[in-house]
N, CA, C and O atoms as a Tinker XYZ file with bonds, in Angstrom:
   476  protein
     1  N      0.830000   -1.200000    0.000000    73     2
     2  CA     0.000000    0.000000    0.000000    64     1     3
     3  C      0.866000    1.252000    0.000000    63     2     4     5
     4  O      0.532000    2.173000   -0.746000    81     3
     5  N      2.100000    1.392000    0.875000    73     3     6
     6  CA     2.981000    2.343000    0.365000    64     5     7
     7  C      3.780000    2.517000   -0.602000    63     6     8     9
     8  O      4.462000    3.517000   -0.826000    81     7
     9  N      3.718000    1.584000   -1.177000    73     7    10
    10  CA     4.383000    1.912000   -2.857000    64     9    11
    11  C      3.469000    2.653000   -3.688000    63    10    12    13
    12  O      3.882000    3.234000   -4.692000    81    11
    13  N      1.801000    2.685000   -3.214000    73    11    14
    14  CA     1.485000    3.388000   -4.186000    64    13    15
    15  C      1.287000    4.824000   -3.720000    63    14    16    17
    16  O      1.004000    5.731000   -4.503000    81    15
    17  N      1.474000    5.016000   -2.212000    73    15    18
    18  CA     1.534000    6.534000   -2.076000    64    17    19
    19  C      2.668000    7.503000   -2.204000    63    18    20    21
    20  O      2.679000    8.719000   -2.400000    81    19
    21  N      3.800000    6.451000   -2.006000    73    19    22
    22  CA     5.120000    7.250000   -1.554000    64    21    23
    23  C      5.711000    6.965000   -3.087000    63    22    24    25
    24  O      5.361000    6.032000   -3.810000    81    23
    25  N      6.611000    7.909000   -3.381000    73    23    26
    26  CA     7.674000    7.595000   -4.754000    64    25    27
    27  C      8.505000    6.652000   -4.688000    63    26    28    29
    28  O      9.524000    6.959000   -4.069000    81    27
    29  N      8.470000    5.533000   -5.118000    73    27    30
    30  CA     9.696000    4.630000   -4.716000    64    29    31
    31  C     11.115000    5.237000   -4.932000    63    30    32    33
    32  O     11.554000    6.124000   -5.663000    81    31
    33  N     11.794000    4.185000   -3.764000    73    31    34
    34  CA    12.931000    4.530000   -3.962000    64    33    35
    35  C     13.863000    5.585000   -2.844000    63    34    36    37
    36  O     14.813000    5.275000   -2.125000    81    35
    37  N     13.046000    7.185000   -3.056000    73    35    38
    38  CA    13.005000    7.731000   -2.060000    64    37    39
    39  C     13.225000    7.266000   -0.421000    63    38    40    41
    40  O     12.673000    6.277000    0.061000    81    39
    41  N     14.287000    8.320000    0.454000    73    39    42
    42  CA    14.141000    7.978000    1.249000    64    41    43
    43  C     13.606000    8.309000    2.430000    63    42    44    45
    44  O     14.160000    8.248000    3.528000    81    43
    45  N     12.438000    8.687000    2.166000    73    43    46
    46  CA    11.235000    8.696000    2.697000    64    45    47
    47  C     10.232000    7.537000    2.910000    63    46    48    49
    48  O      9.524000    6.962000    3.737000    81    47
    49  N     10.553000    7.566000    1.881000    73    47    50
    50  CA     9.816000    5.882000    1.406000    64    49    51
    51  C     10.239000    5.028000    2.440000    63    50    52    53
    52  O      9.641000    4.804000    3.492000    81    51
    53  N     11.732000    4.391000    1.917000    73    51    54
    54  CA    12.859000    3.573000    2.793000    64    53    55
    55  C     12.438000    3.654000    4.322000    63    54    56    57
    56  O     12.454000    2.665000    5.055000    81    55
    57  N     11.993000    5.150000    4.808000    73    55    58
    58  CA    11.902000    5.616000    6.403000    64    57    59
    59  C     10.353000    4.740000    7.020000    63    58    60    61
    60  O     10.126000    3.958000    7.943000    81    59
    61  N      9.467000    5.435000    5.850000    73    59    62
    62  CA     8.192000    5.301000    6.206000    64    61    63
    63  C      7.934000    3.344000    6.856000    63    62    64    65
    64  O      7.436000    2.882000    7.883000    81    63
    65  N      8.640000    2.639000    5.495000    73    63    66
    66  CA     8.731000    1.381000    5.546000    64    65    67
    67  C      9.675000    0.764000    6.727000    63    66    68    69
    68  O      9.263000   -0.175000    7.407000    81    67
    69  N     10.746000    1.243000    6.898000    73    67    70
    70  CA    11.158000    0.650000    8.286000    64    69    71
    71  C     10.595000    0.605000    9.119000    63    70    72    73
    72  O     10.349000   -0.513000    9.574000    81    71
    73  N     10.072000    1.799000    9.791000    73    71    74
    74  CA     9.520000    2.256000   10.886000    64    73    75
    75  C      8.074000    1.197000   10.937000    63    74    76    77
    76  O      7.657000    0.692000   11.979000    81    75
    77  N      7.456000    1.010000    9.590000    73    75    78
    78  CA     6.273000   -0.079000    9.960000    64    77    79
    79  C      6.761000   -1.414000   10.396000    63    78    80    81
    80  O      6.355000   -1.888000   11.457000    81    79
    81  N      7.661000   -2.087000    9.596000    73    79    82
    82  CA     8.524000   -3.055000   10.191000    64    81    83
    83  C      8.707000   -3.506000   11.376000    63    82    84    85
    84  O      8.532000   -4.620000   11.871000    81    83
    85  N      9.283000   -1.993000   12.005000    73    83    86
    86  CA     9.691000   -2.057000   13.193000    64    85    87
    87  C      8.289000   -2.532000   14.561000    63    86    88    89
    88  O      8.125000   -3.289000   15.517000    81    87
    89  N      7.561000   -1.445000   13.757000    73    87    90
    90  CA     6.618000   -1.111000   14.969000    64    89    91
    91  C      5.834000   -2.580000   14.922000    63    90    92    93
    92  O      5.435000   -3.104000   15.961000    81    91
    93  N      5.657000   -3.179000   13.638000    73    91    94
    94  CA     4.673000   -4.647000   13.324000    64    93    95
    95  C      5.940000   -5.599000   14.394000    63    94    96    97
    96  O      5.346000   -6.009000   15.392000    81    95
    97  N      6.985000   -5.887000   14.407000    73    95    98
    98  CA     8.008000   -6.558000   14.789000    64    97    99
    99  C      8.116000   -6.752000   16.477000    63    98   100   101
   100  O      8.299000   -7.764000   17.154000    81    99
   101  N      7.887000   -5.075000   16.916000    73    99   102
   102  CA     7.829000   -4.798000   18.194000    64   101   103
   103  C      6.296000   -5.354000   18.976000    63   102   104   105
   104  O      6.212000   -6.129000   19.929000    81   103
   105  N      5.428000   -4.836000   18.399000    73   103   106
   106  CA     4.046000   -5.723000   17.984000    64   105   107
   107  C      4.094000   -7.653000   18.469000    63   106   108   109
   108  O      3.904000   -8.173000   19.568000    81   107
   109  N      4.313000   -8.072000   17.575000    73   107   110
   110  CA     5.119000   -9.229000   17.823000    64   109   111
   111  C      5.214000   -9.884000   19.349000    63   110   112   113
   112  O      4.627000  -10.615000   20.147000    81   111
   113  N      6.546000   -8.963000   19.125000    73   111   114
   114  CA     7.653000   -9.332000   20.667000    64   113   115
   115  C      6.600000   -9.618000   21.577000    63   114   116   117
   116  O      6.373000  -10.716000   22.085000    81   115
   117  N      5.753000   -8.190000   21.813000    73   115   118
   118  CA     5.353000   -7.673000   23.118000    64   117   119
   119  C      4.100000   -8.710000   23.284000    63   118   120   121
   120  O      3.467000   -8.779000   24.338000    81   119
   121  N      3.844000   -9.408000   22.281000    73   119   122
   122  CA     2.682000  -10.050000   22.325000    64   121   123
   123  C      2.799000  -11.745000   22.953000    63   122   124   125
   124  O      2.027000  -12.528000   23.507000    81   123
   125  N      4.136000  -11.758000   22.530000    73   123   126
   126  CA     4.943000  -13.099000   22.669000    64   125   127
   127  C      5.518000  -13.152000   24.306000    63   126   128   129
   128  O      5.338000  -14.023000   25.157000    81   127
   129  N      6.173000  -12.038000   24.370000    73   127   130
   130  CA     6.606000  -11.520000   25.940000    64   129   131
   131  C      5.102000  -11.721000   27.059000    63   130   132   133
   132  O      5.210000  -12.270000   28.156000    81   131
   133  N      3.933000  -11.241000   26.599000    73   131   134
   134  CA     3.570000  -11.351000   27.655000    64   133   135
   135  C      2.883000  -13.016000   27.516000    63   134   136   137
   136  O      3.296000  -13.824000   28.347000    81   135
   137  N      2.234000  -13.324000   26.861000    73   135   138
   138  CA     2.157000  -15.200000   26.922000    64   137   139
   139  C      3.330000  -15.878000   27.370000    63   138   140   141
   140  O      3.130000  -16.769000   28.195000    81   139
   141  N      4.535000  -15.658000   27.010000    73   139   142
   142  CA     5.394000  -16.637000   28.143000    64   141   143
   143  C      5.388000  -16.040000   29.243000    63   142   144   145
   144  O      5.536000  -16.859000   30.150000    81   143
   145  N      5.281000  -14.920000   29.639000    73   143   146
   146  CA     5.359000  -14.166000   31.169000    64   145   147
   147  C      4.297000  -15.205000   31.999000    63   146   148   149
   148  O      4.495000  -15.597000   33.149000    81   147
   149  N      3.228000  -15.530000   31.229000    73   147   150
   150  CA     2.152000  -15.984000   31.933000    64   149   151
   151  C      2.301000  -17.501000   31.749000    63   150   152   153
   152  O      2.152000  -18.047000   32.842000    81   151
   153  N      2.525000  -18.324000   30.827000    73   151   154
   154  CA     2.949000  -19.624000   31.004000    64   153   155
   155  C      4.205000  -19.258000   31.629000    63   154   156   157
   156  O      3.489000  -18.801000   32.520000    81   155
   157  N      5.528000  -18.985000   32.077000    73   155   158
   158  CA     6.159000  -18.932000   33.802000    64   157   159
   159  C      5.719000  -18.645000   35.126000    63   158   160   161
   160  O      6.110000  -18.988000   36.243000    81   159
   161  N      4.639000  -17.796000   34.621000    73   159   162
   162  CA     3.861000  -17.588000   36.117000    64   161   163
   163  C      3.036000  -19.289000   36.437000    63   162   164   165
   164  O      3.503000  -19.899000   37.399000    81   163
   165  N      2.180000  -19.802000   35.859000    73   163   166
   166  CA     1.814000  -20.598000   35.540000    64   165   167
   167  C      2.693000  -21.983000   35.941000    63   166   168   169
   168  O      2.237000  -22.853000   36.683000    81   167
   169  N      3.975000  -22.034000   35.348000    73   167   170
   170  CA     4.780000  -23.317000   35.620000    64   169   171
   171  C      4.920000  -22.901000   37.153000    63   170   172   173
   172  O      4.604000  -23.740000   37.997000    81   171
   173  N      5.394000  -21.604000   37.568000    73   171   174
   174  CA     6.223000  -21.148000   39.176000    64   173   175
   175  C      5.113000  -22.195000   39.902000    63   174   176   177
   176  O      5.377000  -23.250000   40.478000    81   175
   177  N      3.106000  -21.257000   39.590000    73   175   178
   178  CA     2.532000  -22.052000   41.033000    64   177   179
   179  C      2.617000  -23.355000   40.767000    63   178   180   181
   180  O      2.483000  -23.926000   41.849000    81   179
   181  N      2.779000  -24.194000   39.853000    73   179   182
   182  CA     2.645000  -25.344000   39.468000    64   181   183
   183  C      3.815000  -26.245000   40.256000    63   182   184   185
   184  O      3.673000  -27.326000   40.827000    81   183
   185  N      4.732000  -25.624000   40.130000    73   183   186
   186  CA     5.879000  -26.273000   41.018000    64   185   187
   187  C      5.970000  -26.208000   42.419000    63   186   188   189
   188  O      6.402000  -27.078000   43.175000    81   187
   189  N      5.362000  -24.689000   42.799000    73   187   190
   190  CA     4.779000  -24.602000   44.342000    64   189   191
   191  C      4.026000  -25.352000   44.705000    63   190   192   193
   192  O      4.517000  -26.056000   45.588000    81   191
   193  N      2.626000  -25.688000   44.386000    73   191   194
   194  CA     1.745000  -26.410000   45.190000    64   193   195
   195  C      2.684000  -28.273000   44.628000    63   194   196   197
   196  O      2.419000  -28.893000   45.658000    81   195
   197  N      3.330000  -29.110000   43.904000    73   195   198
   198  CA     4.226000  -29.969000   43.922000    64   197   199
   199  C      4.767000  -30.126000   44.788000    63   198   200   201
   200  O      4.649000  -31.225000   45.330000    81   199
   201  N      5.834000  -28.903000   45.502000    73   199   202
   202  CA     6.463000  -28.614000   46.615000    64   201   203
   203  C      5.967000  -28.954000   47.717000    63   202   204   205
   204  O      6.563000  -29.583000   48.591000    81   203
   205  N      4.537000  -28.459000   47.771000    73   203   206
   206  CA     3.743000  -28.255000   48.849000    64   205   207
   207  C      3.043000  -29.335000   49.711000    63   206   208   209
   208  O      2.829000  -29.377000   50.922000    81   207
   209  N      2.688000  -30.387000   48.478000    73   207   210
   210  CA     2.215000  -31.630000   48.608000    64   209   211
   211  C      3.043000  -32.245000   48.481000    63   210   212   213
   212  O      2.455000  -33.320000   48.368000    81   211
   213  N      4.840000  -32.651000   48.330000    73   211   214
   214  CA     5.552000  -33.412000   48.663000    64   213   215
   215  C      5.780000  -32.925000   50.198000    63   214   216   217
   216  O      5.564000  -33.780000   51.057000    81   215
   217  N      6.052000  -32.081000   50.480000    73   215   218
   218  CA     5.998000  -31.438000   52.004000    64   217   219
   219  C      5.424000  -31.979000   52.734000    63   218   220   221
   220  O      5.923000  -32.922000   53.348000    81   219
   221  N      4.300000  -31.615000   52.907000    73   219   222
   222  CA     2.946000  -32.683000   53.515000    64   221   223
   223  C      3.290000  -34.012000   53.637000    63   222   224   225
   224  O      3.474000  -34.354000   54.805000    81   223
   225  N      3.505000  -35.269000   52.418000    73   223   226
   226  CA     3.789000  -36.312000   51.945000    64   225   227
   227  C      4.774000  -36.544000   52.944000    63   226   228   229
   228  O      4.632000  -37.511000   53.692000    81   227
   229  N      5.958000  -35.631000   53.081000    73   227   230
   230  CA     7.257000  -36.446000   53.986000    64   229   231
   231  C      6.668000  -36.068000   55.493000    63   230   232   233
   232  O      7.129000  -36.659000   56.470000    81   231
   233  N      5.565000  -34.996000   55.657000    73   231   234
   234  CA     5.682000  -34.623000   57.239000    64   233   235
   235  C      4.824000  -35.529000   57.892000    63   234   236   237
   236  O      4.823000  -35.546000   59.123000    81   235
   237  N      3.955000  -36.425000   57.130000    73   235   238
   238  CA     3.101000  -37.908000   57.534000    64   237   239
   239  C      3.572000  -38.800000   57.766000    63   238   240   241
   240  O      3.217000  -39.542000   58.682000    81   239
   241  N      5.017000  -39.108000   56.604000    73   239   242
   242  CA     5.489000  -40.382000   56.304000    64   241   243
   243  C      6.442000  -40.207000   58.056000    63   242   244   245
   244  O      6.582000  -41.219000   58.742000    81   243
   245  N      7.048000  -38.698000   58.593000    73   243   246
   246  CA     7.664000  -38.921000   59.203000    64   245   247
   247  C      6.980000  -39.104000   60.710000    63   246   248   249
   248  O      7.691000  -39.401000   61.671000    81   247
   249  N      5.589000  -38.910000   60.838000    73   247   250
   250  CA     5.247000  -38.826000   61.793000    64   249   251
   251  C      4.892000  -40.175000   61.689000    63   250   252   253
   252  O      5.196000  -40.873000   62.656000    81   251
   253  N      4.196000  -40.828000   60.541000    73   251   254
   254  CA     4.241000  -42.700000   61.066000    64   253   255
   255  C      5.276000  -43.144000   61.590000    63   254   256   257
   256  O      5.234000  -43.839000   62.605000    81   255
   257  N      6.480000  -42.789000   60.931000    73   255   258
   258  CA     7.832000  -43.546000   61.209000    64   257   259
   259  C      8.419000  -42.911000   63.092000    63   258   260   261
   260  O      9.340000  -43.398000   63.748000    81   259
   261  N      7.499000  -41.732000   63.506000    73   259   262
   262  CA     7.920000  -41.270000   64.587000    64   261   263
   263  C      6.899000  -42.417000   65.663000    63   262   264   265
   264  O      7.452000  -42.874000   66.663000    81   263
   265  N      5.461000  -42.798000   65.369000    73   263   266
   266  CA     4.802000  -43.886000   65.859000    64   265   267
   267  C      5.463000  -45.475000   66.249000    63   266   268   269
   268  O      5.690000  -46.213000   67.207000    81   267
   269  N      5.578000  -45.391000   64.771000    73   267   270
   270  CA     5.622000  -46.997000   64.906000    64   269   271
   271  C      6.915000  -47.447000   65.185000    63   270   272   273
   272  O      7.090000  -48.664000   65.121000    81   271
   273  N      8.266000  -46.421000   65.607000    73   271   274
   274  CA     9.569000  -46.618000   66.624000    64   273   275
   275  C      8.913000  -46.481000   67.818000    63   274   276   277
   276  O      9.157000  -47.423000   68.572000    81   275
   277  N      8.070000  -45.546000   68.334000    73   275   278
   278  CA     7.732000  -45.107000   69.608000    64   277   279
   279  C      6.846000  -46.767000   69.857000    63   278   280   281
   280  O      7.284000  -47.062000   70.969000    81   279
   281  N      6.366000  -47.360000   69.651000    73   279   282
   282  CA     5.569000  -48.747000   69.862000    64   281   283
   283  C      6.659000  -49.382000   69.277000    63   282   284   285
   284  O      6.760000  -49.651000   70.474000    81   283
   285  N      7.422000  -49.810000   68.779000    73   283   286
   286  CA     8.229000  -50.780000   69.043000    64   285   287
   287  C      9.205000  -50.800000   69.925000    63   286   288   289
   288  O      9.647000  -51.899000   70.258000    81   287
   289  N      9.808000  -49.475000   70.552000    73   287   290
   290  CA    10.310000  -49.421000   71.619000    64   289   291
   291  C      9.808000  -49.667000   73.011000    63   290   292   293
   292  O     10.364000  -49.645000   74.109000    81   291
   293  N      8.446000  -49.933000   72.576000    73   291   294
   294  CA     7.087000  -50.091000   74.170000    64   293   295
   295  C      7.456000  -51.710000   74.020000    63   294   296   297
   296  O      7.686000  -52.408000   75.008000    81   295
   297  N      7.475000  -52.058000   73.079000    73   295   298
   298  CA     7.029000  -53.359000   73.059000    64   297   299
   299  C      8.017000  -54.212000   73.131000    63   298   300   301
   300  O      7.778000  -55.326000   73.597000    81   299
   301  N      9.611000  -53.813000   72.597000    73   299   302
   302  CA    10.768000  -54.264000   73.354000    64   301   303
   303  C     11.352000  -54.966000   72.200000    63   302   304   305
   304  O     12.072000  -55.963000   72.240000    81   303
   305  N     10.879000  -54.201000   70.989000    73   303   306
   306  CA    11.710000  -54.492000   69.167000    64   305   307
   307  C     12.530000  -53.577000   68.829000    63   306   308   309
   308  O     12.257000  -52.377000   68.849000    81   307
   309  N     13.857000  -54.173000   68.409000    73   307   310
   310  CA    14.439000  -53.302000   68.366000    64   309   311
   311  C     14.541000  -52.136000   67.004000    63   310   312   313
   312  O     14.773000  -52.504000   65.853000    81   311
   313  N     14.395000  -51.190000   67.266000    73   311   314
   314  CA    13.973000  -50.081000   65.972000    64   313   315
   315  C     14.716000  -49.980000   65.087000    63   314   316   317
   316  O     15.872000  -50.226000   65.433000    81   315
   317  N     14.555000  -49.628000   63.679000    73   315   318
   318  CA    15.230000  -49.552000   62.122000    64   317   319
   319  C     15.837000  -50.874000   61.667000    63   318   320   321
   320  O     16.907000  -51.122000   61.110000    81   319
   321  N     14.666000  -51.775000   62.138000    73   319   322
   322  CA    14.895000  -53.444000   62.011000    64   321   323
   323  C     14.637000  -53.419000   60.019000    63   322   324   325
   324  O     13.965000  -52.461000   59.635000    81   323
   325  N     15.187000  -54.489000   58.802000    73   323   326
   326  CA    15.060000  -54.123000   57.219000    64   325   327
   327  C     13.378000  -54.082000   57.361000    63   326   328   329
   328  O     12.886000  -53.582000   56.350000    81   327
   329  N     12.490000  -54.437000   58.250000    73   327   330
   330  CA    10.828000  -54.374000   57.986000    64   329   331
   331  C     10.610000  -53.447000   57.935000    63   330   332   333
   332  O      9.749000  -53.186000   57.096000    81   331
   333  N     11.379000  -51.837000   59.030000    73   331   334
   334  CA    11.208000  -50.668000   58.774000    64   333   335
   335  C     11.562000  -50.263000   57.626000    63   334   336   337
   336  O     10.618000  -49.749000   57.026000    81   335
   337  N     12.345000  -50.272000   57.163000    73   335   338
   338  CA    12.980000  -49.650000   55.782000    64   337   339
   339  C     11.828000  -49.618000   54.711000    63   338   340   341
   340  O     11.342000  -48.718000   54.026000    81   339
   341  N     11.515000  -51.389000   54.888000    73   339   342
   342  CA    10.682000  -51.813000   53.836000    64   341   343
   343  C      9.254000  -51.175000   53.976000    63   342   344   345
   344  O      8.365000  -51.161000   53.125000    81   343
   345  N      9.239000  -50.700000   55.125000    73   343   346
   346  CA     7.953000  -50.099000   55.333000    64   345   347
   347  C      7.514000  -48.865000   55.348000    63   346   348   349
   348  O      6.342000  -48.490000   55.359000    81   347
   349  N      8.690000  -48.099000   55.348000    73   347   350
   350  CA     8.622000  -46.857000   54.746000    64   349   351
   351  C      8.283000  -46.749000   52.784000    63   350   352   353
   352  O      7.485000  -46.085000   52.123000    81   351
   353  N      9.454000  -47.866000   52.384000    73   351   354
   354  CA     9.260000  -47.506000   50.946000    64   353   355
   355  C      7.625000  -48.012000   50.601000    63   354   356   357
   356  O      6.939000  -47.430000   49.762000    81   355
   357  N      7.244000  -48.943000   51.232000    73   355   358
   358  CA     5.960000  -49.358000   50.852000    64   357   359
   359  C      5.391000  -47.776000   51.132000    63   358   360   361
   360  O      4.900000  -47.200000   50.161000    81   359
   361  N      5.441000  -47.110000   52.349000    73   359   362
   362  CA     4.389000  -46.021000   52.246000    64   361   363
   363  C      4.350000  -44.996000   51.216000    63   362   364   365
   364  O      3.372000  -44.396000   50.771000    81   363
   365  N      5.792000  -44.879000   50.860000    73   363   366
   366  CA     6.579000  -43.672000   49.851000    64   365   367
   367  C      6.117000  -43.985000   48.955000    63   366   368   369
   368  O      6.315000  -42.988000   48.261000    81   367
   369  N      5.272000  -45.081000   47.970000    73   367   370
   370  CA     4.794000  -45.706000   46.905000    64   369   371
   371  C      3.370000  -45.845000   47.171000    63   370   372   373
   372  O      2.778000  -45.899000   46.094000    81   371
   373  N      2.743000  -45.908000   47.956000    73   371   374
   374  CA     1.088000  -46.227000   48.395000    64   373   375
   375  C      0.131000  -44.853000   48.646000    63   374   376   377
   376  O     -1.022000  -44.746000   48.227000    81   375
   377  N      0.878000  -43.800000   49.440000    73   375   378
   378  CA     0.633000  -42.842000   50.427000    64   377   379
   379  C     -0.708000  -42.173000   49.537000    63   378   380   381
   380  O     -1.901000  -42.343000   49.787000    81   379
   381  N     -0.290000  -41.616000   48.773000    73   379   382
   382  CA    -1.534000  -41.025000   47.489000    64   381   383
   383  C     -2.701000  -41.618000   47.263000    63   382   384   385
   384  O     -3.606000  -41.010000   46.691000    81   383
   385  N     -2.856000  -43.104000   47.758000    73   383   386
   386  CA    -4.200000  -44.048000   47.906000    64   385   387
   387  C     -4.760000  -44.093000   48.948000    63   386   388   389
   388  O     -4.775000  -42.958000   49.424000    81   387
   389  N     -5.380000  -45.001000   49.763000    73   387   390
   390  CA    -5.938000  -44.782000   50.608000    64   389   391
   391  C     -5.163000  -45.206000   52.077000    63   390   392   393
   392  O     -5.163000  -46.378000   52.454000    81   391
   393  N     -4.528000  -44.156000   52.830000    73   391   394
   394  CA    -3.954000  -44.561000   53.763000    64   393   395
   395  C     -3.752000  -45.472000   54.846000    63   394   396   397
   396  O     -2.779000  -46.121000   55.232000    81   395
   397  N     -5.647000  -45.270000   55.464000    73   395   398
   398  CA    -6.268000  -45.601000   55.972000    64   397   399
   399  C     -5.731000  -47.730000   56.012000    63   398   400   401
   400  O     -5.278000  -48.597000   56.761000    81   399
   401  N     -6.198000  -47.519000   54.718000    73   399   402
   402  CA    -6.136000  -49.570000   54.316000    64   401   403
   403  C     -4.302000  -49.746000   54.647000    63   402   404   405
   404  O     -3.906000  -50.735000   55.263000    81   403
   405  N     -3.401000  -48.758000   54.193000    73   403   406
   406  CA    -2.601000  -49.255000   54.919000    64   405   407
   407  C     -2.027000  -49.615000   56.108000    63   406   408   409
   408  O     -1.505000  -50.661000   56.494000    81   407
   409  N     -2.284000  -48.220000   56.769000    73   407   410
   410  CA    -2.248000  -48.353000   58.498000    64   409   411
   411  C     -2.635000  -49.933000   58.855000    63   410   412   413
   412  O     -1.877000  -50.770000   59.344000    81   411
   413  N     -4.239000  -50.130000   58.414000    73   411   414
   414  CA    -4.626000  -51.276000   58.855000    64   413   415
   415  C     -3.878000  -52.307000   58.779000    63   414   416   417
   416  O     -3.161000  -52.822000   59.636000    81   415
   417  N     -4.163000  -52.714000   57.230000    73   415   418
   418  CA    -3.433000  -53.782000   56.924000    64   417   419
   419  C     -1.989000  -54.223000   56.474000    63   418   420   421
   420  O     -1.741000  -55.373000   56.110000    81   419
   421  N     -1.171000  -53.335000   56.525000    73   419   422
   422  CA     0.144000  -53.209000   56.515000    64   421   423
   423  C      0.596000  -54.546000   57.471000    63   422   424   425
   424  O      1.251000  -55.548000   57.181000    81   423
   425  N      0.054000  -54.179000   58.537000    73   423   426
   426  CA     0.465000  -55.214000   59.708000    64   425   427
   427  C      0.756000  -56.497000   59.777000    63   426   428   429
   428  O      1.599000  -57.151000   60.392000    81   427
   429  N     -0.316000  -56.806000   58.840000    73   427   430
   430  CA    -0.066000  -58.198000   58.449000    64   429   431
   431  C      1.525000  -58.952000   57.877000    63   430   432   433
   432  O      1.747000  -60.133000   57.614000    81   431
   433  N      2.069000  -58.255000   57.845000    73   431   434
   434  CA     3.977000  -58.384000   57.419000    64   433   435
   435  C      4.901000  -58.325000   58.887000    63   434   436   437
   436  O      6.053000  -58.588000   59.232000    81   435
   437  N      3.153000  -57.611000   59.757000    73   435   438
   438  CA     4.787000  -57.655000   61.333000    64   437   439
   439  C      5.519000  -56.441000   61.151000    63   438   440   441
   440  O      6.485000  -56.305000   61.903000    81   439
   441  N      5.265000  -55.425000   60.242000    73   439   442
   442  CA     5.673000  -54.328000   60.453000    64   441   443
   443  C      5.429000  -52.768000   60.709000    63   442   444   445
   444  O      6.158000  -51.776000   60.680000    81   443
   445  N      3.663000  -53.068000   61.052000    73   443   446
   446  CA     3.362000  -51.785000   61.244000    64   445   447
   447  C      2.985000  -51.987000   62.549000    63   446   448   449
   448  O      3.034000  -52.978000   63.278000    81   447
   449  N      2.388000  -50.242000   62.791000    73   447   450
   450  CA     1.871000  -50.373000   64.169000    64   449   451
   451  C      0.111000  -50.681000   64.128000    63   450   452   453
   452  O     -0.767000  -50.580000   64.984000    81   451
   453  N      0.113000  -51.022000   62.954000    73   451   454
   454  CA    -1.417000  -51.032000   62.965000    64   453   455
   455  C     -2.288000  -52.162000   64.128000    63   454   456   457
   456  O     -1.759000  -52.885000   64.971000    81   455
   457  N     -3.701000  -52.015000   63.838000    73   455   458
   458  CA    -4.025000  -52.918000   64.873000    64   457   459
   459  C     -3.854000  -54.875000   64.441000    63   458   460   461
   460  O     -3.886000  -55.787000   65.267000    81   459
   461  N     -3.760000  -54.947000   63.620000    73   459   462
   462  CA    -3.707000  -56.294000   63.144000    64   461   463
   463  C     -2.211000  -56.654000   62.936000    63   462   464   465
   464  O     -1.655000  -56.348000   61.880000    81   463
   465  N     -1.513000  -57.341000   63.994000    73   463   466
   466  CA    -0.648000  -57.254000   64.254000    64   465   467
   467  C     -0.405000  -58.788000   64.056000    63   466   468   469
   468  O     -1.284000  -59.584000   64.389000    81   467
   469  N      1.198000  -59.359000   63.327000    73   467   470
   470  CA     1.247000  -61.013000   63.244000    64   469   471
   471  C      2.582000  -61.688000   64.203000    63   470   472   473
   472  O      3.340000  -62.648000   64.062000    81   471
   473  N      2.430000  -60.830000   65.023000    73   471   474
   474  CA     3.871000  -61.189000   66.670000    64   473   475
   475  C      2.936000  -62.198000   67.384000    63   474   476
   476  O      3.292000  -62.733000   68.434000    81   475
């Protein structure tokens, strides 16, 4: 459309045409700049609440593991026996399901503190 107003060639012309370039280009950027601004905002809380709920995840796992030493020391077993170990990783792999069924039935191996106990 500016070739047919301006004289080609001219550098006026040359001016007029950069400057659209520019400004379509800058256009662009600013449009691009702010959609990733917002997919990073986006990934940040995404990794926060991750954070947040692994947090949680270890401050359970550590309070079972603070239980079921405290009752095996009542009961006269000696603590960080391989059933503990194994019974942590079982929780570190389960925990996200229903807890509850593990507490319970965990026991059945002799290694929890649950009520169904095989001593």
């Amino acid at each position: 459309m500016l070739y047919y107003i301006l004289p080609v060639g001219s550098p006026l012309t040359d001016a007029v045409i950069r400057r659209a370039i520019l400004f379509r280009n800058t256009l662009w950027i600013s449009a691009h700049c702010i959609i990733i601004i917002i997919i990073i905002i986006i990934i940040i809380i995404i990794i926060i609440i991750i954070i947040i709920i692994i947090i949680i995840i270890i401050i359970i796992i550590i309070i079972i593991i603070i239980i079921s030493l405290g009752q095996r020391r009542l009961v006269g077993v000696k603590p960080f026996r391989r059933e503990t170990v194994a019974e942590v990783v079982f929780l570190l792999g389960v925990l996200p399901g229903n807890t509850w069924n593990i507490w319970m039935f965990s026991g059945a191996r002799g290694a929890s503190p649950g009520p169904f106990k095989n001593k």
